[in-house]
mmCIF file as Biopython writes it, N, C-alpha, C and O atoms, coordinates in Angstrom:
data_model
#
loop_
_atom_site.group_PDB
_atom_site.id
_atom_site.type_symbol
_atom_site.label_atom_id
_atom_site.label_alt_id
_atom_site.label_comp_id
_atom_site.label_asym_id
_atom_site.label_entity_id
_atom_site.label_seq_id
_atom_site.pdbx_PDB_ins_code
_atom_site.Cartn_x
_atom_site.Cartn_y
_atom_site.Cartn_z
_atom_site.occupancy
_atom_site.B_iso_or_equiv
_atom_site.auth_seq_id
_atom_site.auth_asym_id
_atom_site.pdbx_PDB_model_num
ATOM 1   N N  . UNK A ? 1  ? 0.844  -1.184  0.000   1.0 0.0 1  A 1 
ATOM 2   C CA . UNK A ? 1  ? 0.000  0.000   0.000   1.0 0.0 1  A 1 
ATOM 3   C C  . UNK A ? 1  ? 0.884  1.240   0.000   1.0 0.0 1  A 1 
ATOM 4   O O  . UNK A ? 1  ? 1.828  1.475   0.754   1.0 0.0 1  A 1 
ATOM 5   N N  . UNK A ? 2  ? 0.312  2.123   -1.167  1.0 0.0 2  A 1 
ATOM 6   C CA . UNK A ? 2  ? 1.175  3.580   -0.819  1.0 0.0 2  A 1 
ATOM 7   C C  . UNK A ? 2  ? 0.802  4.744   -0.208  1.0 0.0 2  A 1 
ATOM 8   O O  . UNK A ? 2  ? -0.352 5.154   -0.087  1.0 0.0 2  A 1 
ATOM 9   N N  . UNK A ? 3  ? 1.810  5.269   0.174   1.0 0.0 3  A 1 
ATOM 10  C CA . UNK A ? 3  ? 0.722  6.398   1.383   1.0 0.0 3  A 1 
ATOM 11  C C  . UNK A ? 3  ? 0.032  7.859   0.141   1.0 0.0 3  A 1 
ATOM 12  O O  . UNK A ? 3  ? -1.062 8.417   0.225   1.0 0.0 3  A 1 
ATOM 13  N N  . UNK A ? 4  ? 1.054  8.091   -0.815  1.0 0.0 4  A 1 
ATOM 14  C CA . UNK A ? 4  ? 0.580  9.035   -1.849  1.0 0.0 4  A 1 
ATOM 15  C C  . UNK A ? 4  ? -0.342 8.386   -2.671  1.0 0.0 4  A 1 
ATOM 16  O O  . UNK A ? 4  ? -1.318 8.988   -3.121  1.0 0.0 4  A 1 
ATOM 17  N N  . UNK A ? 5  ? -0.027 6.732   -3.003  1.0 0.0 5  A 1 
ATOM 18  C CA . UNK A ? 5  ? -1.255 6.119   -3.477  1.0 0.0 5  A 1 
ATOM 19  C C  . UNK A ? 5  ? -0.202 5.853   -4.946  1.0 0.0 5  A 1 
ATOM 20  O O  . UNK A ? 5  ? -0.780 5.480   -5.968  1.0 0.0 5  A 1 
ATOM 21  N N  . UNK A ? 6  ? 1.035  6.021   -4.979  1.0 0.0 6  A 1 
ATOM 22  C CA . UNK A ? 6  ? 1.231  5.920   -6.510  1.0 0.0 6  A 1 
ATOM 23  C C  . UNK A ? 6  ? 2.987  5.283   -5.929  1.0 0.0 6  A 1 
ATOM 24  O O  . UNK A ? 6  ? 3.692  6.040   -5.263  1.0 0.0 6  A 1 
ATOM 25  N N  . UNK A ? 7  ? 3.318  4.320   -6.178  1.0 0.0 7  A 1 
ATOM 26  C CA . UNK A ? 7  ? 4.604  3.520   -6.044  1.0 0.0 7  A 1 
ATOM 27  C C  . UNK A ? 7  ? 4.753  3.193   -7.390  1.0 0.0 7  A 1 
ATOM 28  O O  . UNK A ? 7  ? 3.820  3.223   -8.193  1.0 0.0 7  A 1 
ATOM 29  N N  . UNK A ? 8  ? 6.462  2.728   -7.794  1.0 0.0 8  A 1 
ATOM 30  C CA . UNK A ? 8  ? 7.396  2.515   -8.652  1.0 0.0 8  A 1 
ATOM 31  C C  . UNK A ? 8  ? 7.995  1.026   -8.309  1.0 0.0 8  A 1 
ATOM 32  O O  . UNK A ? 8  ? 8.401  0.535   -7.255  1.0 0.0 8  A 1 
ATOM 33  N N  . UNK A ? 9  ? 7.872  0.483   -9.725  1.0 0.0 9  A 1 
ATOM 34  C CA . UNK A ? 9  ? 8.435  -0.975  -9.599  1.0 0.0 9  A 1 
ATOM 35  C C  . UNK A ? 9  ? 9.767  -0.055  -10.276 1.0 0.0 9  A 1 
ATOM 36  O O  . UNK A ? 9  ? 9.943  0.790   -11.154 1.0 0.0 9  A 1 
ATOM 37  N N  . UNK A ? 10 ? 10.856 -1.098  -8.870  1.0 0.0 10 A 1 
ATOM 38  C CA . UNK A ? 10 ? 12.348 -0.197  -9.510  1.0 0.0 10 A 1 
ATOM 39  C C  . UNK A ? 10 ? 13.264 -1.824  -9.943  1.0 0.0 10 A 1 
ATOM 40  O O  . UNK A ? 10 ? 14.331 -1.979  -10.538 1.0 0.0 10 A 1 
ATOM 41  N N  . UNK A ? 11 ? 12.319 -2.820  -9.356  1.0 0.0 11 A 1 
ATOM 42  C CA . UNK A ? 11 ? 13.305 -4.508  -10.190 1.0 0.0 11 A 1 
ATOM 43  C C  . UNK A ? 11 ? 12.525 -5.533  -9.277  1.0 0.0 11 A 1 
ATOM 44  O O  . UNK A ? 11 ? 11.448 -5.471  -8.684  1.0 0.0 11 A 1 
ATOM 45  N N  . UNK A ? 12 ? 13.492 -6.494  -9.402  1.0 0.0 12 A 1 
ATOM 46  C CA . UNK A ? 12 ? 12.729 -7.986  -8.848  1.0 0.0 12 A 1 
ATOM 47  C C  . UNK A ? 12 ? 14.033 -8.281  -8.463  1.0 0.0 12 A 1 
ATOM 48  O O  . UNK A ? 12 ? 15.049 -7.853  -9.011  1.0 0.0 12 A 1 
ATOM 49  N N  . UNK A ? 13 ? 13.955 -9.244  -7.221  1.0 0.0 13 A 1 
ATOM 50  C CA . UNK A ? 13 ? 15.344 -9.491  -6.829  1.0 0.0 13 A 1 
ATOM 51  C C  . UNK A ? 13 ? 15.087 -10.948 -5.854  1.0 0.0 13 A 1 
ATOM 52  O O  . UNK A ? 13 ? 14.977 -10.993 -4.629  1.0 0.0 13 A 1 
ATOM 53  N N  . UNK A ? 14 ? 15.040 -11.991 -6.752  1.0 0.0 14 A 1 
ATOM 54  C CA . UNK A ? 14 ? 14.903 -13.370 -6.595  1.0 0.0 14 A 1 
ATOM 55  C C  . UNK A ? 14 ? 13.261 -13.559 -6.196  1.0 0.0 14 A 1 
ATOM 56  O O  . UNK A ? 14 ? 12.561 -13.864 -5.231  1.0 0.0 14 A 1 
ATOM 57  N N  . UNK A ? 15 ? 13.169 -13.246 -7.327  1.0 0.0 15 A 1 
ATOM 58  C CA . UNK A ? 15 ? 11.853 -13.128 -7.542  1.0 0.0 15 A 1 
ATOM 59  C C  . UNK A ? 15 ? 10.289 -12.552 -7.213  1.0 0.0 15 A 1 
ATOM 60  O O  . UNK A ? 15 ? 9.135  -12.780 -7.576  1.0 0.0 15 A 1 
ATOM 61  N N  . UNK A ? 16 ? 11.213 -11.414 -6.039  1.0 0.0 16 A 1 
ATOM 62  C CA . UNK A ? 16 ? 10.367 -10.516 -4.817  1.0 0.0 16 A 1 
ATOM 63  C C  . UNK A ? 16 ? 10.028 -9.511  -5.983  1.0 0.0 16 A 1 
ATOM 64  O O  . UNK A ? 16 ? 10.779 -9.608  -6.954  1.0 0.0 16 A 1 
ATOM 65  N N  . UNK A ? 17 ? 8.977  -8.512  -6.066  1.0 0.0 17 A 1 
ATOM 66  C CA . UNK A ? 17 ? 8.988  -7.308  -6.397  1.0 0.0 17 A 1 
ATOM 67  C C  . UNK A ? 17 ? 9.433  -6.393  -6.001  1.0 0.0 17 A 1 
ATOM 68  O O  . UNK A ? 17 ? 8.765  -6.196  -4.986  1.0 0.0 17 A 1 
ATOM 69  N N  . UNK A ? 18 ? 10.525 -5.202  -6.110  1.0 0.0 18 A 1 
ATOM 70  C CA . UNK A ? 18 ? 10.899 -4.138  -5.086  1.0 0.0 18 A 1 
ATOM 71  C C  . UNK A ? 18 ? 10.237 -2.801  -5.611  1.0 0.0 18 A 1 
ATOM 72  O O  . UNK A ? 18 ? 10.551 -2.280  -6.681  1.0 0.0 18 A 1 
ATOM 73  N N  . UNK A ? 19 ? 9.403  -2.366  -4.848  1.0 0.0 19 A 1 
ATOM 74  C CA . UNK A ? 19 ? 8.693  -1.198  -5.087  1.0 0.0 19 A 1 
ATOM 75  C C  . UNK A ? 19 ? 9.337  -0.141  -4.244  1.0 0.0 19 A 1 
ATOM 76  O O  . UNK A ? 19 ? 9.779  -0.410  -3.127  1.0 0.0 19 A 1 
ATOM 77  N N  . UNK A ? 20 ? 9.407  1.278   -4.861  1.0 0.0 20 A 1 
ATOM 78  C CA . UNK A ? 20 ? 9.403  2.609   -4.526  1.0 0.0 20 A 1 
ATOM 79  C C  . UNK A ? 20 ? 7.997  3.478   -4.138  1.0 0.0 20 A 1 
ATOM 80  O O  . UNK A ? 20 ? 7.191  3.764   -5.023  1.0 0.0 20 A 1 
ATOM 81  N N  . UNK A ? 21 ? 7.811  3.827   -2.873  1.0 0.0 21 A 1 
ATOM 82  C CA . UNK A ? 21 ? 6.599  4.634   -2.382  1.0 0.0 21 A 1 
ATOM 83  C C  . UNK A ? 21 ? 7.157  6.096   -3.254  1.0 0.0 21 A 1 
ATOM 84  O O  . UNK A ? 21 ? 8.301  6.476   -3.504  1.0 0.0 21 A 1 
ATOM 85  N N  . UNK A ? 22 ? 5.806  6.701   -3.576  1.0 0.0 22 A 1 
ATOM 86  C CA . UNK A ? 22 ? 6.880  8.271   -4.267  1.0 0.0 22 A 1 
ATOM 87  C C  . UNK A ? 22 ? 7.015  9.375   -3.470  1.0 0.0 22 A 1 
ATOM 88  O O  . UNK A ? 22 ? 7.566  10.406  -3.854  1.0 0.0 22 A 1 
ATOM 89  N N  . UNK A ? 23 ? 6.428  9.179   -2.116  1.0 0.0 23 A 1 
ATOM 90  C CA . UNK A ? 23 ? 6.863  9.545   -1.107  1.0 0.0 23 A 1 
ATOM 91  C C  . UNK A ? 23 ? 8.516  9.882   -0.729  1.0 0.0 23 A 1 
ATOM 92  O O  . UNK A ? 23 ? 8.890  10.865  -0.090  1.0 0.0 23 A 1 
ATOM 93  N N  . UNK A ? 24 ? 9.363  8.850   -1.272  1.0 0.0 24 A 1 
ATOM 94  C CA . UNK A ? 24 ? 10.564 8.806   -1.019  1.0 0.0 24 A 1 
ATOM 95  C C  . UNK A ? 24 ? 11.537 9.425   -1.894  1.0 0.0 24 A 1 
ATOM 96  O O  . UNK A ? 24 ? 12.742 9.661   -1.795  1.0 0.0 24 A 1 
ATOM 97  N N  . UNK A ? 25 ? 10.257 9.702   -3.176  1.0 0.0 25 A 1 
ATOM 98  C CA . UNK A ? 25 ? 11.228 10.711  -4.462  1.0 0.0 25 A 1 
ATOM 99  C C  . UNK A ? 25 ? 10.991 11.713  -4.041  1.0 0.0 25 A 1 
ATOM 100 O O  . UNK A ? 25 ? 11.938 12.429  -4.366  1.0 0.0 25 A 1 
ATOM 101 N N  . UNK A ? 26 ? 10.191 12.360  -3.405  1.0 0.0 26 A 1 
ATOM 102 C CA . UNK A ? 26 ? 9.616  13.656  -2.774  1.0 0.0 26 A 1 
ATOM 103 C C  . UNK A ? 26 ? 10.851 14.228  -1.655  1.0 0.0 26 A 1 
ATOM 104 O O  . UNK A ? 26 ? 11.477 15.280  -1.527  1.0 0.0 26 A 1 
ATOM 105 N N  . UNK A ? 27 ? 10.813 13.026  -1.006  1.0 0.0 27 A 1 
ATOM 106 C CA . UNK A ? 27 ? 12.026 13.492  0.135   1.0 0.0 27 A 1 
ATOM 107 C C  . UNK A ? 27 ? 13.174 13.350  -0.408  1.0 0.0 27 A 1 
ATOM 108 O O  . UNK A ? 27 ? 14.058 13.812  0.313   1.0 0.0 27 A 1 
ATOM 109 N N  . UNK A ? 28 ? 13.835 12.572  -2.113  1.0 0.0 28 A 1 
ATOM 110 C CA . UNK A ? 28 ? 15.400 12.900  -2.036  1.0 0.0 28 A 1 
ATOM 111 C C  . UNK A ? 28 ? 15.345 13.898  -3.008  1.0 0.0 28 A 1 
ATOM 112 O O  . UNK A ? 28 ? 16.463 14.368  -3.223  1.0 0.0 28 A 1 
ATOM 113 N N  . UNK A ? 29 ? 14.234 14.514  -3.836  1.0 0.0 29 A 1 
ATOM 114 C CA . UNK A ? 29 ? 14.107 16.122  -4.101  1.0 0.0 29 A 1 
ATOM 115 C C  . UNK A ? 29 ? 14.310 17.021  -2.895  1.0 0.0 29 A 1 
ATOM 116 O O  . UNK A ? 29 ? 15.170 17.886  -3.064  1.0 0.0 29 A 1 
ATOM 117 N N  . UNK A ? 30 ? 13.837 17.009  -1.973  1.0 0.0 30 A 1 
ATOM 118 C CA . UNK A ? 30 ? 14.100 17.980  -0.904  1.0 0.0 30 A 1 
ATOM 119 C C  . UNK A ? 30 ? 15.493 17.621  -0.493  1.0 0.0 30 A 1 
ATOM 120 O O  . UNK A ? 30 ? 16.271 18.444  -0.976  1.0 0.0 30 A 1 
ATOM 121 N N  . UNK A ? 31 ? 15.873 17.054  -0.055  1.0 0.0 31 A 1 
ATOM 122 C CA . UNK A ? 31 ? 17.458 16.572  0.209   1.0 0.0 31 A 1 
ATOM 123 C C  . UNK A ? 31 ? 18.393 17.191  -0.276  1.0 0.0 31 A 1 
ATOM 124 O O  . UNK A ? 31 ? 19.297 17.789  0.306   1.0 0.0 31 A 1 
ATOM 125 N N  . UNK A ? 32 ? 18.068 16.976  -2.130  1.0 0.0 32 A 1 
ATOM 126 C CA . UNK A ? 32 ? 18.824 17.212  -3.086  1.0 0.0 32 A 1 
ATOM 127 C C  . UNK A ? 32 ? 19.029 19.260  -3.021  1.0 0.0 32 A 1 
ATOM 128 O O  . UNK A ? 32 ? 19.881 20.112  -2.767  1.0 0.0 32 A 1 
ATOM 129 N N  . UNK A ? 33 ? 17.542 19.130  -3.462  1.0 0.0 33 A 1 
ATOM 130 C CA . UNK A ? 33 ? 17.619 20.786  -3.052  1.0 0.0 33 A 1 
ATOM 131 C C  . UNK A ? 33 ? 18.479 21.538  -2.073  1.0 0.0 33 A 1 
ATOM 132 O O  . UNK A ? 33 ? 19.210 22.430  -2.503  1.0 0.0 33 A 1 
ATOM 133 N N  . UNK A ? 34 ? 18.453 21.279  -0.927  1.0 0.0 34 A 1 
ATOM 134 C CA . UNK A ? 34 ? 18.442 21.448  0.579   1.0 0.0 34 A 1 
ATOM 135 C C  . UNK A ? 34 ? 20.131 21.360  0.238   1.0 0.0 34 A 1 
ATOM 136 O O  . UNK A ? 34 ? 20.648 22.473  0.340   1.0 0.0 34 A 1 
ATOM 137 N N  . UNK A ? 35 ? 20.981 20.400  -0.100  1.0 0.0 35 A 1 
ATOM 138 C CA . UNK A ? 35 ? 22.474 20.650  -1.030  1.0 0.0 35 A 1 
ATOM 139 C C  . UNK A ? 35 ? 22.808 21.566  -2.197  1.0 0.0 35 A 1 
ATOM 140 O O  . UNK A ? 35 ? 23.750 22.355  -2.275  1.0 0.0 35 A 1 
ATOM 141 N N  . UNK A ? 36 ? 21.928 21.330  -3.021  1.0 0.0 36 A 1 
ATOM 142 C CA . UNK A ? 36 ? 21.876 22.752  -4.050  1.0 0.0 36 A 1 
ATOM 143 C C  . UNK A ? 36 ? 22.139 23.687  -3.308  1.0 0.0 36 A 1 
ATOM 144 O O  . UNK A ? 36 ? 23.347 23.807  -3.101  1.0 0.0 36 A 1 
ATOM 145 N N  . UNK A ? 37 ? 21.326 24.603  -2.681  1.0 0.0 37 A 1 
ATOM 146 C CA . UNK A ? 37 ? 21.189 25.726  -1.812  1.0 0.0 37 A 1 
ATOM 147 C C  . UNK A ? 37 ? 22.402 25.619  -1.282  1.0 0.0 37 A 1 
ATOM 148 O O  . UNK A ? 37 ? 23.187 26.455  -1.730  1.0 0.0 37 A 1 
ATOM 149 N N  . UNK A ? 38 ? 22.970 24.674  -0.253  1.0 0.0 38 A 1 
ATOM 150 C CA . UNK A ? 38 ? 24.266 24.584  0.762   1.0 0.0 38 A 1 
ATOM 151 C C  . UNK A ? 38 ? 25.345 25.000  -0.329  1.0 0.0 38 A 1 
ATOM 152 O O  . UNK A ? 38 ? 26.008 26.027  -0.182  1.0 0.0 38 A 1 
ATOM 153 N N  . UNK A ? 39 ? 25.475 24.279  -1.278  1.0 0.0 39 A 1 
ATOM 154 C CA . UNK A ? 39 ? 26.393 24.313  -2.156  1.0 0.0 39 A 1 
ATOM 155 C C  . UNK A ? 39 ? 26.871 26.183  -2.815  1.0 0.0 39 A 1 
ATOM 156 O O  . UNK A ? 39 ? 27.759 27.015  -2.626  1.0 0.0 39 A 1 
ATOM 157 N N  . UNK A ? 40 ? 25.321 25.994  -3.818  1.0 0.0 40 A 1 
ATOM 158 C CA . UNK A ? 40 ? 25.722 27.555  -4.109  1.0 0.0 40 A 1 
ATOM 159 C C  . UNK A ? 40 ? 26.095 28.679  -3.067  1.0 0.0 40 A 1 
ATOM 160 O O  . UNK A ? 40 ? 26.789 29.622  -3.446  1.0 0.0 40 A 1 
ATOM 161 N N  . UNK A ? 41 ? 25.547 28.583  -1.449  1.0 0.0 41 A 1 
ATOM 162 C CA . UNK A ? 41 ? 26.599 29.236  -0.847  1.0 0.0 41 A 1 
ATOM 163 C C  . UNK A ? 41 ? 28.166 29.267  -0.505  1.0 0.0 41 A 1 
ATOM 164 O O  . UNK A ? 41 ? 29.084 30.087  -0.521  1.0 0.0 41 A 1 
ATOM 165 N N  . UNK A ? 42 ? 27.982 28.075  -0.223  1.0 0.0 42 A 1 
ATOM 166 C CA . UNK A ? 42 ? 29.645 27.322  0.279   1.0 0.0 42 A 1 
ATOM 167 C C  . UNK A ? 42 ? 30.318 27.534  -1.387  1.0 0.0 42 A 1 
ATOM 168 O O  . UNK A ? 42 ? 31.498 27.635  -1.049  1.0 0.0 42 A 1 
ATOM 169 N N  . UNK A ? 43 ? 30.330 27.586  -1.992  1.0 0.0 43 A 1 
ATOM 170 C CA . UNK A ? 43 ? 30.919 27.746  -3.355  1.0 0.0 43 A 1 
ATOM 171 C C  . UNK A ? 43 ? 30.412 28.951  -4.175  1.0 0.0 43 A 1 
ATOM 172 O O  . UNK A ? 43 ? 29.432 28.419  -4.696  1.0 0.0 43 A 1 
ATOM 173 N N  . UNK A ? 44 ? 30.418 29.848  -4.504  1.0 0.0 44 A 1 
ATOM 174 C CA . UNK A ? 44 ? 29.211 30.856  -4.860  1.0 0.0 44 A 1 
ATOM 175 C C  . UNK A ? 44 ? 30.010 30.527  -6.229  1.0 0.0 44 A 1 
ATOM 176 O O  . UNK A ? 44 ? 29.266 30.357  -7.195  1.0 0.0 44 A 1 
ATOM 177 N N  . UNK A ? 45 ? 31.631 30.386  -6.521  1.0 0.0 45 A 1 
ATOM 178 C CA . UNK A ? 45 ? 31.758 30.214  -8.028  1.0 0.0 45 A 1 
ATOM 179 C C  . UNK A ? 45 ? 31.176 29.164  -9.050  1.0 0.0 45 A 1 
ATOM 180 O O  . UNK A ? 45 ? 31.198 29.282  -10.276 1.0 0.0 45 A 1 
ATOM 181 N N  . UNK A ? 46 ? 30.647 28.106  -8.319  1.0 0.0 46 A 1 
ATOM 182 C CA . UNK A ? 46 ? 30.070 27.323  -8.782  1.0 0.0 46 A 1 
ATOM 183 C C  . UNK A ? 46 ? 28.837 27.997  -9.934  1.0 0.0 46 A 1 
ATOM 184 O O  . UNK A ? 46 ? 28.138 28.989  -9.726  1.0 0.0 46 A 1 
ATOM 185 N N  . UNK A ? 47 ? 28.838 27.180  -11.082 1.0 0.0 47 A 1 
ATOM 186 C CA . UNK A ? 47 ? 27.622 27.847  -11.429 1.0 0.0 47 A 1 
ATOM 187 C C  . UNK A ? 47 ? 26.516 26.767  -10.849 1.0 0.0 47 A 1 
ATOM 188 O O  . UNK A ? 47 ? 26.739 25.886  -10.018 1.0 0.0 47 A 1 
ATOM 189 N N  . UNK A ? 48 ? 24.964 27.137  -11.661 1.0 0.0 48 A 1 
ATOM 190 C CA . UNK A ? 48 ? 23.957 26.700  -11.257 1.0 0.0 48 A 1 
ATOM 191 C C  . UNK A ? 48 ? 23.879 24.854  -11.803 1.0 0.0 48 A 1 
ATOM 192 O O  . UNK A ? 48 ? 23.010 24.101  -11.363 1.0 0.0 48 A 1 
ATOM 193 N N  . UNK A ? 49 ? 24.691 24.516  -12.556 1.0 0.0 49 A 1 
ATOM 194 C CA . UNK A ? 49 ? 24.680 23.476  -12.703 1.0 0.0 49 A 1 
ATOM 195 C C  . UNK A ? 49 ? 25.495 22.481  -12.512 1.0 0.0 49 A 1 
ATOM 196 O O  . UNK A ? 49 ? 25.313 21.290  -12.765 1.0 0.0 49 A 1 
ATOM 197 N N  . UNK A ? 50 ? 27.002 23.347  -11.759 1.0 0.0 50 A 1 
ATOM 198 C CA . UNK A ? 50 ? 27.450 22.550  -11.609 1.0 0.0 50 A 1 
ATOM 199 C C  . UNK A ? 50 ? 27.312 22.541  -9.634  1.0 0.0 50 A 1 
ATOM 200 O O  . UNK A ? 50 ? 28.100 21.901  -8.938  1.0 0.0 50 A 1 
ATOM 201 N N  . UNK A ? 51 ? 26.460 23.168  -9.213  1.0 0.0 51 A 1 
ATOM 202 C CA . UNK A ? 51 ? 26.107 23.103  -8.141  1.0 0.0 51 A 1 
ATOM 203 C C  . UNK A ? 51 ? 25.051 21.908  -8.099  1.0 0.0 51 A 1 
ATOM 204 O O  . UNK A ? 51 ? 25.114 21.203  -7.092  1.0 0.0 51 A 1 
ATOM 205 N N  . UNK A ? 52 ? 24.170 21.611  -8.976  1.0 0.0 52 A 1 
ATOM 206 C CA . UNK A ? 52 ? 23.255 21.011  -9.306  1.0 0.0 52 A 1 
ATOM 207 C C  . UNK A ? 52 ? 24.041 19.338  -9.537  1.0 0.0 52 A 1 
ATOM 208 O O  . UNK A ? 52 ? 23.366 18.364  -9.203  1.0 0.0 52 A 1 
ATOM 209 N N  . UNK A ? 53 ? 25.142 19.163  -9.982  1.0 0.0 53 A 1 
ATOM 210 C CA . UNK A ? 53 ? 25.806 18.208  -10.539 1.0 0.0 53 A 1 
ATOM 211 C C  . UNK A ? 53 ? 26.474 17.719  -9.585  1.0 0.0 53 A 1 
ATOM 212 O O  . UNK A ? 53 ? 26.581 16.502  -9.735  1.0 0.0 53 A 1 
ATOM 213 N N  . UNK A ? 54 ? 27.202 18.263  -8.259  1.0 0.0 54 A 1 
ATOM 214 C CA . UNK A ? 54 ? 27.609 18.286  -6.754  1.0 0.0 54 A 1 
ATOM 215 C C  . UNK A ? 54 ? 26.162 17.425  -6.035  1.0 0.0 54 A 1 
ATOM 216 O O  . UNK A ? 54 ? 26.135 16.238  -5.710  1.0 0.0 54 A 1 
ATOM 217 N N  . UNK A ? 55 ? 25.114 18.357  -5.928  1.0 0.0 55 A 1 
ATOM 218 C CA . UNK A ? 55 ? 24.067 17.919  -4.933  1.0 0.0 55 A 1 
ATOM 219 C C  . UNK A ? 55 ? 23.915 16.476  -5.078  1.0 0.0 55 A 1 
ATOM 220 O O  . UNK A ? 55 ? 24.209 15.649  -4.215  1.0 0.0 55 A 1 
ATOM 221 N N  . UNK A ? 56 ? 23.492 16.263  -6.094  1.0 0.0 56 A 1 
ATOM 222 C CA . UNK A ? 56 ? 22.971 14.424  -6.523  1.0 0.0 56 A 1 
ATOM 223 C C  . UNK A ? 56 ? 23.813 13.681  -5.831  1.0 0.0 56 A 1 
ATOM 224 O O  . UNK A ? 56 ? 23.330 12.859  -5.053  1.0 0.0 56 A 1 
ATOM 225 N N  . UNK A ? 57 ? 25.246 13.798  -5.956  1.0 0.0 57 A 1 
ATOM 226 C CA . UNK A ? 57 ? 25.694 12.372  -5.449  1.0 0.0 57 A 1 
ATOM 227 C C  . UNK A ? 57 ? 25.990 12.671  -4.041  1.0 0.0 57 A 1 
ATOM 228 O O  . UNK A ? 57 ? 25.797 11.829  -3.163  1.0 0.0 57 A 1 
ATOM 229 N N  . UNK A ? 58 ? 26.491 13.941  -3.780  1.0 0.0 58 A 1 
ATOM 230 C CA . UNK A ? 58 ? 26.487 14.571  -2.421  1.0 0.0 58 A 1 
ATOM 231 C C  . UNK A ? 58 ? 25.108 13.992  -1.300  1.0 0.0 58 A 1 
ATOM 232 O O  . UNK A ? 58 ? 25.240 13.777  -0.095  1.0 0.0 58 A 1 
ATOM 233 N N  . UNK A ? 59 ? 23.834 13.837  -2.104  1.0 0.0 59 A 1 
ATOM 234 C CA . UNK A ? 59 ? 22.908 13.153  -1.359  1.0 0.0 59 A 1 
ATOM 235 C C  . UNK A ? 59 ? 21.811 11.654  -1.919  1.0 0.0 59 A 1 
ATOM 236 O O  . UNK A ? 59 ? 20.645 11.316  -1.718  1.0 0.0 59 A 1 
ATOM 237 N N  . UNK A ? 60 ? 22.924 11.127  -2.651  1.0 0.0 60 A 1 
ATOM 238 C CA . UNK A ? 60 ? 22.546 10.116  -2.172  1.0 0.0 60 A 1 
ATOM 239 C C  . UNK A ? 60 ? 23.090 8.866   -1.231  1.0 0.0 60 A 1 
ATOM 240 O O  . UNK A ? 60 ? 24.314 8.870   -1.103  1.0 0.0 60 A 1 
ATOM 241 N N  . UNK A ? 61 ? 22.634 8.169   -0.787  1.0 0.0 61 A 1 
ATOM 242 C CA . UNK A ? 61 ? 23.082 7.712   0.254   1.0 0.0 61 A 1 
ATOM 243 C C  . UNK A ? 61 ? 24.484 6.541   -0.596  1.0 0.0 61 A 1 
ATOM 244 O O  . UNK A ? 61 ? 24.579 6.194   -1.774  1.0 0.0 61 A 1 
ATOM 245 N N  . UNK A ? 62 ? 25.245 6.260   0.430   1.0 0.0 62 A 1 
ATOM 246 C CA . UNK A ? 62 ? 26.335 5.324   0.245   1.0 0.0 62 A 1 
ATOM 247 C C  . UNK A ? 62 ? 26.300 3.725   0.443   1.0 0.0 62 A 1 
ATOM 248 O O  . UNK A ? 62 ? 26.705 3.188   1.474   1.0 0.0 62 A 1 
ATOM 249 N N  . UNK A ? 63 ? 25.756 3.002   -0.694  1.0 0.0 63 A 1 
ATOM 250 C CA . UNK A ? 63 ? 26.248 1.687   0.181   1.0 0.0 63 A 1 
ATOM 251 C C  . UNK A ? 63 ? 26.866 1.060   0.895   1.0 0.0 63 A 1 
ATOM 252 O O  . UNK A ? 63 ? 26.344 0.236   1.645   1.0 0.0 63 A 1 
ATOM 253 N N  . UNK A ? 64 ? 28.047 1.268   0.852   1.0 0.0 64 A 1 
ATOM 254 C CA . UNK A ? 64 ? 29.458 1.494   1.245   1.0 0.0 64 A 1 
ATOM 255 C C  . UNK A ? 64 ? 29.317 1.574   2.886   1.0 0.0 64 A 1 
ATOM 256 O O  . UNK A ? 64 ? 30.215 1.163   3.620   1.0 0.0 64 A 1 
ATOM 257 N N  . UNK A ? 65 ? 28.111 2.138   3.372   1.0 0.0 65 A 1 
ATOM 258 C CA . UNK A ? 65 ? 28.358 2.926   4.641   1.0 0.0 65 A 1 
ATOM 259 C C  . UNK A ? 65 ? 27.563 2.831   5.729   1.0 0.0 65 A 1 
ATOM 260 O O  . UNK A ? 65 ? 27.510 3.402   6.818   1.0 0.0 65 A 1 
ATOM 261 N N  . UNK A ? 66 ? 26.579 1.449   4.847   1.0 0.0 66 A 1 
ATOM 262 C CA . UNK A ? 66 ? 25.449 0.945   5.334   1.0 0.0 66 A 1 
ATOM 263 C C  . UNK A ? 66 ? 25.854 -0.281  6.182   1.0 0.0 66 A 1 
ATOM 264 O O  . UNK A ? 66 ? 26.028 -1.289  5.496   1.0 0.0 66 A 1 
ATOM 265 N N  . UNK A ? 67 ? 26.070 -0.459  7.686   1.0 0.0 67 A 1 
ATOM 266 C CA . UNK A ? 67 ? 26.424 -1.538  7.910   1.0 0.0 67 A 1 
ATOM 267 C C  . UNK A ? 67 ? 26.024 -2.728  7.955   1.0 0.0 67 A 1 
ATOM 268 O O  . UNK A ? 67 ? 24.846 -2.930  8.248   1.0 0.0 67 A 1 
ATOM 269 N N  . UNK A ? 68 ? 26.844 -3.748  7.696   1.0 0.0 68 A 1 
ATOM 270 C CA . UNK A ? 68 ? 25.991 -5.364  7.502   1.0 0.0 68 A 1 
ATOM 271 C C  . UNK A ? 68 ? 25.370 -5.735  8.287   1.0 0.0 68 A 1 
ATOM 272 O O  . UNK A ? 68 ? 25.817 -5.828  9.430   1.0 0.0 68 A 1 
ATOM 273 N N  . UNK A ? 69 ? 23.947 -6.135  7.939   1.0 0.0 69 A 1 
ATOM 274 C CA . UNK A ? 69 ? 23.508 -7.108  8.999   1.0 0.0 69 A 1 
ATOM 275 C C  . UNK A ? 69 ? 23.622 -8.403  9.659   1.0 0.0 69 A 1 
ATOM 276 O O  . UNK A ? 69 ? 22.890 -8.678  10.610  1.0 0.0 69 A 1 
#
């Protein structure tokens, strides 16, 4: 069930469905933004896209960093 009512099939992974709520694209737009903004201050030479080109990976999360269960 989705709470906005509209989820994303993002793959299948041994034969499970893995769905995206779009709830969660909502919040790594704000995220993303929320770095945009940080960025073009902390850097003002930056232009607008490459401030934009910083944010994305700047927020998304790291596998890497996720510890094992």
């Amino acid at each position: 069930m989705a709470v906005f009512g509209t989820s994303w099939r993002v793959g299948r992974i041994a034969g499970i469905e893995v769905r995206i709520d779009s709830s969660w694209a909502v919040i790594a737009l704000l995220i993303t933004y929320s770095m945009y903004l940080r960025l073009s201050v902390l850097y003002p030479e930056l232009s607008g896209g490459g401030a934009v080109g910083l944010a994305i990976p700047v927020s998304t999360p790291d596998p890497a960093a996720v510890p094992a269960a």
